[in-house]
N, CA, C and O atoms as a GROMACS GRO file, in nm:
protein
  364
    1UNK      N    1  -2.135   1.129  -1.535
    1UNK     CA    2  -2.211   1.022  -1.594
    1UNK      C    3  -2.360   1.049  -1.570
    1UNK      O    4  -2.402   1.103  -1.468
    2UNK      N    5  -2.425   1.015  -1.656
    2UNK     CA    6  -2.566   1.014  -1.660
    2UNK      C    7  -2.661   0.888  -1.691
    2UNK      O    8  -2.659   0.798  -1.775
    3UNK      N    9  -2.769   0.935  -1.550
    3UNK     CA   10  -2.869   0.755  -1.575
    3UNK      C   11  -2.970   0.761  -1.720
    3UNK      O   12  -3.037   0.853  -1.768
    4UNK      N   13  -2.950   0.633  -1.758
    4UNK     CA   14  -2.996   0.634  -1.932
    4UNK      C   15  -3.109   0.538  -1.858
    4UNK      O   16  -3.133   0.536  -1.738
    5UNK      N   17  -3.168   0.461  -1.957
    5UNK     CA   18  -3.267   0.358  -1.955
    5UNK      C   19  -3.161   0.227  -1.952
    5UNK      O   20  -3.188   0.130  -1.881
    6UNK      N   21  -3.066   0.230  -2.017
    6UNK     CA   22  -2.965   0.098  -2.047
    6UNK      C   23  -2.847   0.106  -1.958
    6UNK      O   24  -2.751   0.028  -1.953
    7UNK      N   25  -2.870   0.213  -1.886
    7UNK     CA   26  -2.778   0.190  -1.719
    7UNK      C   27  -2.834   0.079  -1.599
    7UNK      O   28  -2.943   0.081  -1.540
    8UNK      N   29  -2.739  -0.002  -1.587
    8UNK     CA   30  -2.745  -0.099  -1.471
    8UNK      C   31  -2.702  -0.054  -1.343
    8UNK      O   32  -2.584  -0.065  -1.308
    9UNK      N   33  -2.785  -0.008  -1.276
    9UNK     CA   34  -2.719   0.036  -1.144
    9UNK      C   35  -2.704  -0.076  -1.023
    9UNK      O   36  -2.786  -0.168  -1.009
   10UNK      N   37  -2.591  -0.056  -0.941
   10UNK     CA   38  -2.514  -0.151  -0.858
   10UNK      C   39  -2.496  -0.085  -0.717
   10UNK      O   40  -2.405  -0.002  -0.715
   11UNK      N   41  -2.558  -0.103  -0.604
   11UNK     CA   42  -2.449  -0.014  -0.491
   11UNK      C   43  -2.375  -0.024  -0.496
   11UNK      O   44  -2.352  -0.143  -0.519
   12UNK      N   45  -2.240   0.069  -0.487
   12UNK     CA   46  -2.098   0.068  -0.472
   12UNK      C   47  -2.074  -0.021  -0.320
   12UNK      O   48  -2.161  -0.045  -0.237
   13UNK      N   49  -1.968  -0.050  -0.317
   13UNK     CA   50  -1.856  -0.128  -0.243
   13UNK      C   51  -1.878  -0.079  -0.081
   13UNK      O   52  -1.818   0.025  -0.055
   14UNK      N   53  -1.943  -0.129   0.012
   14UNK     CA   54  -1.947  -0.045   0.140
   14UNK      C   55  -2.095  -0.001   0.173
   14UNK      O   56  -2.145   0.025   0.283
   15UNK      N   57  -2.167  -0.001   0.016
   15UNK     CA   58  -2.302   0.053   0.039
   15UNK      C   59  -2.402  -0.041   0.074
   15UNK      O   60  -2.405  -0.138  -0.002
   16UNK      N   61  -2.484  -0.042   0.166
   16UNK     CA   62  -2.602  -0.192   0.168
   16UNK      C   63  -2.744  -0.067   0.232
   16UNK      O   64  -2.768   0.035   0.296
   17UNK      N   65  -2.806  -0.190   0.142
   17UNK     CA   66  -2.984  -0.139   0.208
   17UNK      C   67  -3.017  -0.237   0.317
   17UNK      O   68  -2.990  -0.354   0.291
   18UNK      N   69  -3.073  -0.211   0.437
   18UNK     CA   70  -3.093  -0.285   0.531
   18UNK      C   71  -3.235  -0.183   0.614
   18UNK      O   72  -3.259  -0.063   0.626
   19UNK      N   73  -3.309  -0.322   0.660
   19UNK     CA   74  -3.394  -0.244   0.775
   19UNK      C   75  -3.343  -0.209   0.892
   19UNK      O   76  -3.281  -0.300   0.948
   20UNK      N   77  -3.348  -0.117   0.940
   20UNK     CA   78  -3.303  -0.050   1.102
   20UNK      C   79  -3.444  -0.072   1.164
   20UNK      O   80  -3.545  -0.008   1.136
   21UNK      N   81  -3.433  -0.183   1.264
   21UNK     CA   82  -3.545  -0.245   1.349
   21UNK      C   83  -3.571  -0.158   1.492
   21UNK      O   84  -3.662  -0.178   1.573
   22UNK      N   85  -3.442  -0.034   1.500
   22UNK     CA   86  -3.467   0.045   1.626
   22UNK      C   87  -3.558   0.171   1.562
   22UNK      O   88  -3.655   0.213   1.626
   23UNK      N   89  -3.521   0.231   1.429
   23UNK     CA   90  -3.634   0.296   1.405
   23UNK      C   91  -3.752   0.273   1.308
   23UNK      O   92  -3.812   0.358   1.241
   24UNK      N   93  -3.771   0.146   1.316
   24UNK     CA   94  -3.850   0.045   1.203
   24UNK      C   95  -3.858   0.115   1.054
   24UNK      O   96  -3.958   0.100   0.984
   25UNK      N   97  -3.751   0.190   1.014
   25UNK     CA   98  -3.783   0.223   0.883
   25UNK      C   99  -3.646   0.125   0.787
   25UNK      O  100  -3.551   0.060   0.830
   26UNK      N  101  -3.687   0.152   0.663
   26UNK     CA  102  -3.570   0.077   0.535
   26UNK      C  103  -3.450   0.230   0.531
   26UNK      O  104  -3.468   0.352   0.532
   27UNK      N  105  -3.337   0.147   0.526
   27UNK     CA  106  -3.224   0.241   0.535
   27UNK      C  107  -3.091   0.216   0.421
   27UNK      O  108  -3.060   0.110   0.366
   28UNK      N  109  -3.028   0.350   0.408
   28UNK     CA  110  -2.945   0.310   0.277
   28UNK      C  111  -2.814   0.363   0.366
   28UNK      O  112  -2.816   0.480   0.403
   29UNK      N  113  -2.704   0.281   0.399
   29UNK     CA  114  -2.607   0.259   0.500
   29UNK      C  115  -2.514   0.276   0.401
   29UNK      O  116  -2.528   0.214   0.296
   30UNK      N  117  -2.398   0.368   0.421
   30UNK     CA  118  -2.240   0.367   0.325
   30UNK      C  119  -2.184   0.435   0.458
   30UNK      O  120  -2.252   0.464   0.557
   31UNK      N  121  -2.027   0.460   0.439
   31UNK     CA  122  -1.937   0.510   0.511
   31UNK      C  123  -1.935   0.628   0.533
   31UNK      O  124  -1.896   0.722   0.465
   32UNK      N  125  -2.011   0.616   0.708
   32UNK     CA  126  -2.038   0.784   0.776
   32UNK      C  127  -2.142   0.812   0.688
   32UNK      O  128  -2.121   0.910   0.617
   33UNK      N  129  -2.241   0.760   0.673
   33UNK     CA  130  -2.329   0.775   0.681
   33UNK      C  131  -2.468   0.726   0.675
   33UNK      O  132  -2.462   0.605   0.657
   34UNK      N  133  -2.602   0.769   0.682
   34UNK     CA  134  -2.720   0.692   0.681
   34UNK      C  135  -2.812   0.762   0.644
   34UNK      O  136  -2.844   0.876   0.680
   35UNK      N  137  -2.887   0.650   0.521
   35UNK     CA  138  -3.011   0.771   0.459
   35UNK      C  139  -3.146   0.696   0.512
   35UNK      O  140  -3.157   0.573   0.513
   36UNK      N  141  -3.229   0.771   0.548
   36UNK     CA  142  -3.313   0.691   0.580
   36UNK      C  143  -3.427   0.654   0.440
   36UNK      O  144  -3.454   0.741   0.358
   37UNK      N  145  -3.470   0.549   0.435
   37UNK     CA  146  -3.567   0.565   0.255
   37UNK      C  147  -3.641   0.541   0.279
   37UNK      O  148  -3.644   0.446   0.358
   38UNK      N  149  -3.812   0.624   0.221
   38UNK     CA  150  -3.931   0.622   0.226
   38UNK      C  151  -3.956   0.471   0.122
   38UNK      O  152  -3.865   0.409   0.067
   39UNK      N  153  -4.099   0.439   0.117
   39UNK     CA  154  -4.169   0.288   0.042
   39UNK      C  155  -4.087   0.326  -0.091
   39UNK      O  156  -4.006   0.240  -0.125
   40UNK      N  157  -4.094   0.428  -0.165
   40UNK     CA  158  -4.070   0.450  -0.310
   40UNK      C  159  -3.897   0.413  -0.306
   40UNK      O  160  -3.857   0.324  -0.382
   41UNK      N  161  -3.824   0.465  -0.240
   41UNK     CA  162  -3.683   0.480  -0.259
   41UNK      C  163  -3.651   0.320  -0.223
   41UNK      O  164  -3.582   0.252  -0.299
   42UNK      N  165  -3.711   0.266  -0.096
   42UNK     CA  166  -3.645   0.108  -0.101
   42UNK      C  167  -3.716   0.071  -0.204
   42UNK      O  168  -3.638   0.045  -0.296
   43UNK      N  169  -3.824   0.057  -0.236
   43UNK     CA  170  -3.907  -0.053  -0.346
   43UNK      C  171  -3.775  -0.075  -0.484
   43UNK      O  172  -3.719  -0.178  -0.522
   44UNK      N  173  -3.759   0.097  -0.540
   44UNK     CA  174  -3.655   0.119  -0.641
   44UNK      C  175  -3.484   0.048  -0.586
   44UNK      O  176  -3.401  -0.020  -0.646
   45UNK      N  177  -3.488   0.094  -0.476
   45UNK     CA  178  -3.342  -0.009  -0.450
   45UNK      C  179  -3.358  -0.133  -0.454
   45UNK      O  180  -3.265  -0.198  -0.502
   46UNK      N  181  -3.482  -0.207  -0.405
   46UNK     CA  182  -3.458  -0.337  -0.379
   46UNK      C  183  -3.464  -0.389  -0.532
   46UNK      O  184  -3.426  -0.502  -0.560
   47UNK      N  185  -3.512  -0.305  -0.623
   47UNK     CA  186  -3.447  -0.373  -0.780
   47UNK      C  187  -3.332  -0.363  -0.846
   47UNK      O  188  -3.304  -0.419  -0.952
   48UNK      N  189  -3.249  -0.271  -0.766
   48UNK     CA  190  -3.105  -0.279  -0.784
   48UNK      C  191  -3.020  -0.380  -0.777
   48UNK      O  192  -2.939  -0.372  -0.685
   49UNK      N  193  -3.010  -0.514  -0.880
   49UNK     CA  194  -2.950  -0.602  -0.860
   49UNK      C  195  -2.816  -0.612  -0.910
   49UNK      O  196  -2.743  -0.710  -0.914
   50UNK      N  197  -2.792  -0.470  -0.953
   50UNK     CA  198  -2.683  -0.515  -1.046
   50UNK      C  199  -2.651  -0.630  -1.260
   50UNK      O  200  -2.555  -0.653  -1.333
   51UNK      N  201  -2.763  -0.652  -1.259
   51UNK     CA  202  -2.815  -0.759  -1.353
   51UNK      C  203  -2.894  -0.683  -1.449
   51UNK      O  204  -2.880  -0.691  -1.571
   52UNK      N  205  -3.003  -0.584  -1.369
   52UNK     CA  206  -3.164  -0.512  -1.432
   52UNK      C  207  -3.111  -0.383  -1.479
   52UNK      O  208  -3.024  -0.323  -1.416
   53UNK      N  209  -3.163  -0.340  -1.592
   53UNK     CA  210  -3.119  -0.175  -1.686
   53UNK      C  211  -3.266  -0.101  -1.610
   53UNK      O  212  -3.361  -0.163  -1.562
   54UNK      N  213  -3.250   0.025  -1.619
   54UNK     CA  214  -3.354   0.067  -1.529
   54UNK      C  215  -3.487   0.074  -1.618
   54UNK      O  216  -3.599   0.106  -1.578
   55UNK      N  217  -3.453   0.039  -1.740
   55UNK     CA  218  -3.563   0.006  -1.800
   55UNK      C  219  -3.674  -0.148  -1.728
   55UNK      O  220  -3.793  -0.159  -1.699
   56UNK      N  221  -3.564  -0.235  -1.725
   56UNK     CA  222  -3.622  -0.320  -1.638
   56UNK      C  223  -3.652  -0.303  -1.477
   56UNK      O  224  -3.740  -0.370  -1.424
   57UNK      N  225  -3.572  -0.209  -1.404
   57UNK     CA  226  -3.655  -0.200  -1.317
   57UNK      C  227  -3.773  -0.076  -1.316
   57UNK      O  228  -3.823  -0.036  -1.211
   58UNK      N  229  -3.796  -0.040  -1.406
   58UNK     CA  230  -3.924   0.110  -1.445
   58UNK      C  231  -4.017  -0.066  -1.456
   58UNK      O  232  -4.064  -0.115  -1.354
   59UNK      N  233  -4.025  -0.117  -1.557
   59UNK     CA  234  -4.157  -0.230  -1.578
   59UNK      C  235  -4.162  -0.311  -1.460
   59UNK      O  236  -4.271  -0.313  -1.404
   60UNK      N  237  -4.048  -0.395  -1.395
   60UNK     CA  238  -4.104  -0.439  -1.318
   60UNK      C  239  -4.195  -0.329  -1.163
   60UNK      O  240  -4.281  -0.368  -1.084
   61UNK      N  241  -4.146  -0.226  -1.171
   61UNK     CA  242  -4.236  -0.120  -1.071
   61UNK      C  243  -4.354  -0.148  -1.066
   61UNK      O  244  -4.432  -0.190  -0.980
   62UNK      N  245  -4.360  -0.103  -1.224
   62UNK     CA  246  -4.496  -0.009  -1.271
   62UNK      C  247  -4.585  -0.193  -1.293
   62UNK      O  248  -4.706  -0.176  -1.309
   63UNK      N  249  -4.558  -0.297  -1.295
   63UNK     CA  250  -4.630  -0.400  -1.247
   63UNK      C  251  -4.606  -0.446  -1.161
   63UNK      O  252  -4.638  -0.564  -1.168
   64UNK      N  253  -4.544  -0.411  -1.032
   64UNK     CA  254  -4.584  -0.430  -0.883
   64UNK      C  255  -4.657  -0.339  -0.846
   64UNK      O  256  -4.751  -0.368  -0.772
   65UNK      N  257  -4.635  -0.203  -0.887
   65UNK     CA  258  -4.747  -0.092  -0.842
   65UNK      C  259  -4.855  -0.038  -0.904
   65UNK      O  260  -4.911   0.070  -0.884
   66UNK      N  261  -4.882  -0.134  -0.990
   66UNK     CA  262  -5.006  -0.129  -1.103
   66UNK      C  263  -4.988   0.059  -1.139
   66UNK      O  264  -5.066   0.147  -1.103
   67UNK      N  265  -4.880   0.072  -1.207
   67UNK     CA  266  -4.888   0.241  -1.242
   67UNK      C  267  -4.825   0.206  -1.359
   67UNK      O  268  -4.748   0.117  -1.395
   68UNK      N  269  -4.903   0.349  -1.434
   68UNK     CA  270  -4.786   0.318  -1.600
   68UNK      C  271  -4.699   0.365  -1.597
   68UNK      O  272  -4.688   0.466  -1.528
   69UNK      N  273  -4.562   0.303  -1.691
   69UNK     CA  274  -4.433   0.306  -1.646
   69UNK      C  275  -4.396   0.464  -1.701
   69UNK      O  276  -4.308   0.524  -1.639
   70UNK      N  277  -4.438   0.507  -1.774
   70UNK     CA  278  -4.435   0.674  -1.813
   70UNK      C  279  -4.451   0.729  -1.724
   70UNK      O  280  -4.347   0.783  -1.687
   71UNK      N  281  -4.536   0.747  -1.658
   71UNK     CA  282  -4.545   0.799  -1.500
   71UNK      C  283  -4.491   0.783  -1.385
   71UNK      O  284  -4.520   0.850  -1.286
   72UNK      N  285  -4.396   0.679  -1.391
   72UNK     CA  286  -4.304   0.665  -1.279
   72UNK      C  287  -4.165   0.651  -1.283
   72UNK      O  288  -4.084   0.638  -1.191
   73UNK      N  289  -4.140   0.661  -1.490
   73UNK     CA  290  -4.011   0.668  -1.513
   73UNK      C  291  -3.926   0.789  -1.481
   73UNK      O  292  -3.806   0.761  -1.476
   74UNK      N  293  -3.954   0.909  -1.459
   74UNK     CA  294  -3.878   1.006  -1.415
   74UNK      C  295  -3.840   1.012  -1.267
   74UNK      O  296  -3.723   1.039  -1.240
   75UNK      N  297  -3.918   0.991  -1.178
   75UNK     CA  298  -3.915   0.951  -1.075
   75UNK      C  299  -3.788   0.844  -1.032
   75UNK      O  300  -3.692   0.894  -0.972
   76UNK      N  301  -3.788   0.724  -1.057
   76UNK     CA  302  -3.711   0.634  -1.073
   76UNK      C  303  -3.531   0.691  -1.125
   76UNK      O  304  -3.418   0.684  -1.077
   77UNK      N  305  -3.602   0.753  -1.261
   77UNK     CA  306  -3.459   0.792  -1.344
   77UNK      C  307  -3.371   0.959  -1.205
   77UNK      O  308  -3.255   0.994  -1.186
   78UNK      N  309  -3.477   0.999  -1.160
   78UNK     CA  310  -3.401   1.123  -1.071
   78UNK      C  311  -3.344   1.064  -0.939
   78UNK      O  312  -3.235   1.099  -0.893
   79UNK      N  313  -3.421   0.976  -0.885
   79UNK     CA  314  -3.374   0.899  -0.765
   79UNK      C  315  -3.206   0.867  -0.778
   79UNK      O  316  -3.101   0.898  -0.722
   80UNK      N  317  -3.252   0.791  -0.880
   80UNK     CA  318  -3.104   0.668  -0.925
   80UNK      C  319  -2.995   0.790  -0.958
   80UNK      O  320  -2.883   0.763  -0.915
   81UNK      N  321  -3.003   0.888  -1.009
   81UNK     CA  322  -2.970   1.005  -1.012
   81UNK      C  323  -2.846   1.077  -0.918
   81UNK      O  324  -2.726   1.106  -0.911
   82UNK      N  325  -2.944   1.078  -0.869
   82UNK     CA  326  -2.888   1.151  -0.721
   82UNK      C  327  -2.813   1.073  -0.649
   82UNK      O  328  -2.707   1.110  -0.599
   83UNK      N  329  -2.880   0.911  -0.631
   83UNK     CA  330  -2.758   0.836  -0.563
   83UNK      C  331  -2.624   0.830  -0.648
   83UNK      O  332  -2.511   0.820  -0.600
   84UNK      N  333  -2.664   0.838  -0.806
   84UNK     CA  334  -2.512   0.816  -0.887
   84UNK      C  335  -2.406   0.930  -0.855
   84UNK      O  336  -2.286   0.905  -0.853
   85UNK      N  337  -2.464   1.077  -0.824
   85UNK     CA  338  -2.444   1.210  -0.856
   85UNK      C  339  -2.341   1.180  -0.684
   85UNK      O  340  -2.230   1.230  -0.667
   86UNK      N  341  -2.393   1.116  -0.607
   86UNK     CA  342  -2.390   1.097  -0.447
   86UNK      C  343  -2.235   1.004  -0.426
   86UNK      O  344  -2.153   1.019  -0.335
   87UNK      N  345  -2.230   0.919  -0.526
   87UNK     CA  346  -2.150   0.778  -0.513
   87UNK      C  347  -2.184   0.669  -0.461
   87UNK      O  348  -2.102   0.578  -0.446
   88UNK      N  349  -2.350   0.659  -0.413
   88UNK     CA  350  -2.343   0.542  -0.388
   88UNK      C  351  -2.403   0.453  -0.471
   88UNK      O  352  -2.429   0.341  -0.427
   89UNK      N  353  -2.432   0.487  -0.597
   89UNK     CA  354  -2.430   0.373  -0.691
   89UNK      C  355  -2.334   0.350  -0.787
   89UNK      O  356  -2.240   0.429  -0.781
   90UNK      N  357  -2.327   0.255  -0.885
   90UNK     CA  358  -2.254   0.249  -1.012
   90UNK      C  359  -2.288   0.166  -1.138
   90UNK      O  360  -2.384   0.089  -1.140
   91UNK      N  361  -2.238   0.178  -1.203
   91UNK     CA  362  -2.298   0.103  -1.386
   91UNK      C  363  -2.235  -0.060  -1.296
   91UNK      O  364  -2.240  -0.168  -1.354
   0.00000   0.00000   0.00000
């Protein structure tokens, strides 16, 4: 499967984003294992509602981070990517 603009991405079942307060960074937690995520990777998860096409979360970004959304749509689209490619997301 491949991330489109009209893909809704969801963490899968087991997966949660949470802060880890022992090493004060944002973290992406599934079974056996732990990713740790830089500002860019949580900002993009925390619009993962399950609800938003990544078209909607590319605009809402690119007007929280005052950047144009052309410039941060690949970015976004490779991330989401890799977690799909990974299993821990889904449509």
């Amino acid at each position: 499967m491949t991330i489109t603009s009209t893909f809704v991405p969801a963490l899968r079942r087991g997966v949660r984003r949470q802060f880890d307060k022992a090493r004060n960074v944002p973290i992406l937690m599934a079974p056996e294992k732990i990713i740790v995520l830089d500002d860019i990777a949580d900002a993009i998860l925390a619009e993962c509602d399950a609800a938003s096409s990544v078209d909607d979360i590319i605009q809402r970004l690119s007007a929280r981070f005052s950047a144009p959304a052309e410039e941060i749509r690949n970015d976004v689209m490779v991330f989401l990517q890799t977690l799909l490619d990974q299993g821990l997301i889904q449509p």
